[in-house]
Structures are given as structure tokens and as C-alpha cells.
C-alpha positions as CSV (number, residue, x, y, z in Angstrom):
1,X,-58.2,46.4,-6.6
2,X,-60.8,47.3,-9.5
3,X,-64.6,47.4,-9.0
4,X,-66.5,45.0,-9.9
5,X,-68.4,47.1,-12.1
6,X,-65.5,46.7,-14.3
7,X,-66.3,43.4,-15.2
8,X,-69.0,42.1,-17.2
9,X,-69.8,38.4,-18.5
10,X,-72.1,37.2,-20.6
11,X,-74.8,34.4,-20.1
12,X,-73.8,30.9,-19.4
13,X,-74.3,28.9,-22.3
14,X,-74.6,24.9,-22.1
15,X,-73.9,22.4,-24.9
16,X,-74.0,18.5,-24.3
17,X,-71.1,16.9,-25.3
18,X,-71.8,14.0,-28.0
19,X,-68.8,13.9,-30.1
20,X,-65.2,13.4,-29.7
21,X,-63.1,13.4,-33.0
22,X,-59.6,13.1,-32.8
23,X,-56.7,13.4,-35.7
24,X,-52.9,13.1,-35.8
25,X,-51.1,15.9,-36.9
26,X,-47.4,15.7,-38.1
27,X,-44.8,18.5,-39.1
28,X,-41.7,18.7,-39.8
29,X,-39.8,21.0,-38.9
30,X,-37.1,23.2,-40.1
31,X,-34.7,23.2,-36.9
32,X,-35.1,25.9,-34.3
33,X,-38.1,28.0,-34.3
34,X,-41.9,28.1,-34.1
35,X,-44.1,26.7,-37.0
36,X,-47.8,28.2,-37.3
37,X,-50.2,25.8,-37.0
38,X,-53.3,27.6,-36.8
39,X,-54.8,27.0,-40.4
40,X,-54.3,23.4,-40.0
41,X,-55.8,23.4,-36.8
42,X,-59.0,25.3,-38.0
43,X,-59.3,23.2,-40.7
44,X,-59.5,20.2,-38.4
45,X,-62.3,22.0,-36.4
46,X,-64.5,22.2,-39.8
47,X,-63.9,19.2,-40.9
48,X,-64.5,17.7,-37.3
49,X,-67.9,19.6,-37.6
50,X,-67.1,21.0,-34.6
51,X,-70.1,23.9,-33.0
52,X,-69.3,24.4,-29.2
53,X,-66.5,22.8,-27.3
54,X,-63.3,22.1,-26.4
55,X,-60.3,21.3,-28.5
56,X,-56.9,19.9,-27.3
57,X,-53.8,20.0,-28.5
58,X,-50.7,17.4,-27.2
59,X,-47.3,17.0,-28.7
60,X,-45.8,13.9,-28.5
61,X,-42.4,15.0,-27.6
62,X,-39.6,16.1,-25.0
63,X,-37.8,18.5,-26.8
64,X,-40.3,20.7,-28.9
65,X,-43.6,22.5,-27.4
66,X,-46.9,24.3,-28.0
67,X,-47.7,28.2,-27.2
68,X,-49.9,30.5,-28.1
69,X,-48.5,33.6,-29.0
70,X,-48.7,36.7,-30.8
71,X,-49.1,36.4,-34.6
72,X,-48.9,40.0,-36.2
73,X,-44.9,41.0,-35.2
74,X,-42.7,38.3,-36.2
75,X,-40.2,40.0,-33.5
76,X,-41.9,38.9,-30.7
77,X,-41.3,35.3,-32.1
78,X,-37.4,35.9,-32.5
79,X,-37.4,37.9,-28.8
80,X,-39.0,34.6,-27.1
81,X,-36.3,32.5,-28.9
82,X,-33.6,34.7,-27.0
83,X,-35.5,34.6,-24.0
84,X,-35.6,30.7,-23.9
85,X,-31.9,30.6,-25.4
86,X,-31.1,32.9,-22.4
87,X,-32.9,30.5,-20.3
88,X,-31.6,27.3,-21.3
89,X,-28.1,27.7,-22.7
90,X,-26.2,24.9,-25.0
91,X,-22.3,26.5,-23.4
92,X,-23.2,24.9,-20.4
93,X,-21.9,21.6,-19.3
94,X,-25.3,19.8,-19.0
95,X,-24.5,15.9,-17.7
96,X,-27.1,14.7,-20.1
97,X,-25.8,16.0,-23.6
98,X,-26.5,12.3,-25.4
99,X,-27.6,14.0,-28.8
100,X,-25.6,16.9,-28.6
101,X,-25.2,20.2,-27.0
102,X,-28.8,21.4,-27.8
103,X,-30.4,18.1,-26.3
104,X,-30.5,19.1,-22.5
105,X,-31.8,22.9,-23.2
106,X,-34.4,21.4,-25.6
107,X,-36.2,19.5,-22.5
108,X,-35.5,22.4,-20.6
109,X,-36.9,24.3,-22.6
110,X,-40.3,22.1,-23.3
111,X,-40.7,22.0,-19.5
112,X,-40.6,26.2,-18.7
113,X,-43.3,26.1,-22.1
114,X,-46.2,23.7,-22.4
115,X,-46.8,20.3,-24.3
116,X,-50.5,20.6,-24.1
117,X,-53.3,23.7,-24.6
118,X,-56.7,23.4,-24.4
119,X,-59.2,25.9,-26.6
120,X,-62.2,27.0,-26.4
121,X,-64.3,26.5,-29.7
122,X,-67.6,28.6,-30.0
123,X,-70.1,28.2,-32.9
124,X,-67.6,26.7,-34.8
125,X,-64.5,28.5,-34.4
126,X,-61.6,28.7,-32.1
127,X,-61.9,30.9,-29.5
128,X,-58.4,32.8,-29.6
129,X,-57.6,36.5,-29.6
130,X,-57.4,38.5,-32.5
131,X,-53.3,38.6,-32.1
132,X,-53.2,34.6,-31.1
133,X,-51.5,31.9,-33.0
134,X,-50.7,28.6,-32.4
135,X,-47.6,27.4,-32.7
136,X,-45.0,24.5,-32.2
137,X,-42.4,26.0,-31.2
138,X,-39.1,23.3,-31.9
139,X,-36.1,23.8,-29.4
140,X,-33.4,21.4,-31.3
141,X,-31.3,22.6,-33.6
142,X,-31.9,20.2,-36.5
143,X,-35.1,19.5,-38.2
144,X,-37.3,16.9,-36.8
145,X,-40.9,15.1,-37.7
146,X,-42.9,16.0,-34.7
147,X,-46.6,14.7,-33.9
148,X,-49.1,16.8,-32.5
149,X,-52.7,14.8,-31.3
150,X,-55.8,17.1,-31.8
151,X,-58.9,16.1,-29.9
152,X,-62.3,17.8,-29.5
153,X,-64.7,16.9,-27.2
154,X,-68.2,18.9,-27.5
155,X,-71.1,19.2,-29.5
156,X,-71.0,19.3,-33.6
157,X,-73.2,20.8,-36.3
């Protein structure tokens, strides 16, 4: 158990929220893998004037996802792709297999991830790690249009 003189927080800070701007964001994707979308995302926040808040982030689909994840090794990327691969096998005989092989590990896939974050924005800019991306992370094989909803509910400049 550590002390609590291990943990330190900084004053609460209080904004009232009087905007909500909301976009559509599609991508299409390349088949299997994880797209960056951070920039896009950013650039979203600026132009949504966006100071102190919260942003969301929901993709409109079964069989593709969101994570945040680290965006300096490009291993760790291919390492989670095994993992979920590992997870969620096509050489299985899944009953619903409708669009092929990869369809039933695709929503398995989407349900062990996430199809919604939430982010913190402070003074303007997103609140993630200095390693964090954010990423859709497309678990069919083919490529596909997907459509990501970006909302932010706070205050603006």
C-alpha cells in the first residue's frame, strides 16, 4: 500500500459548460490495423474553439474500435494485433460467419476494446500522455469507410 504522501493533486479547477460542437469524422481504412487519428482530432478541438472540457469520441460500428495507445514504437501496435488475433481467431468455426471468416472475430474483437473514449481537454488541448495516440483500430480484413462522431461538451475561447 503506498503513503499518501506519494500522491499529490493539484487545485480543482471549474469551467461552465456553454458549448457543445459536434463533427462527423469518416476514414477509410486500409483493412486490418490501427489508423492514427490524433491530428484530425486536434484539429477538431481548435477549430471547435475548444478551452476546458470534455471531448468524445464514438464509432459507429461493430467490427472496428477506438484505443488509445502508445504512439512512439510501432511494435507495440503490431504486438496488440497478435494479441487480439490470439484472442479472437478466424480458424474457428464461429456460427455467425455471414461476411466471412473475419466477421465474428471482428465483433469480438470490438467488444474486448472500446467503441467510445472520453478525453479530457485543458486550455485548449487534449489531455493525453506524452506516448498516447488515438487510434481506430479496424478488425476486418478488407478496407472499410468507418464514421467516428466527435463531440465536446465544455467551455470555448
Amino acid at each position: 500500500m503506498s503513503s499518501a504522501k506519494s500522491v499529490t493533486r493539484s487545485a480543482p479547477s471549474s469551467v461552465q459548460a456553454t458549448t457543445i460542437v459536434s463533427s462527423l469524422l469518416a476514414v477509410q481504412t486500409q483493412g486490418r490495423g490501427f489508423t492514427d487519428l490524433t491530428s484530425e482530432v486536434e484539429k477538431f478541438v481548435t477549430e471547435a474553439r475548444a478551452h476546458d472540457g470534455a471531448l468524445t469520441l464514438f464509432i459507429r460500428h461493430t467490427s472496428a474500435s477506438l484505443t488509445i495507445q502508445e504512439n512512439a514504437d510501432p511494435s507495440v501496435l503490431v504486438d496488440l494485433t497478435t494479441a487480439l488475433s490470439r484472442l479472437a481467431p478466424e480458424n474457428v468455426p464461429w456460427t455467425h460467419d455471414t461476411e466471412g471468416p473475419d466477421d465474428m472475430p471482428a465483433h469480438v474483437k470490438t467488444m474486448l476494446t472500446q467503441t467510445s473514449l472520453q478525453i479530457p481537454v485543458l486550455n485548449g488541448k487534449l489531455a493525453l500522455g506524452t506516448w498516447q495516440a488515438i487510434y481506430l483500430v479496424e478488425h476486418r480484413a478488407r478496407p472499410h469507410r468507418r464514421e467516428i462522431v466527435l463531440q465536446f461538451i465544455g467551455g470555448n475561447q
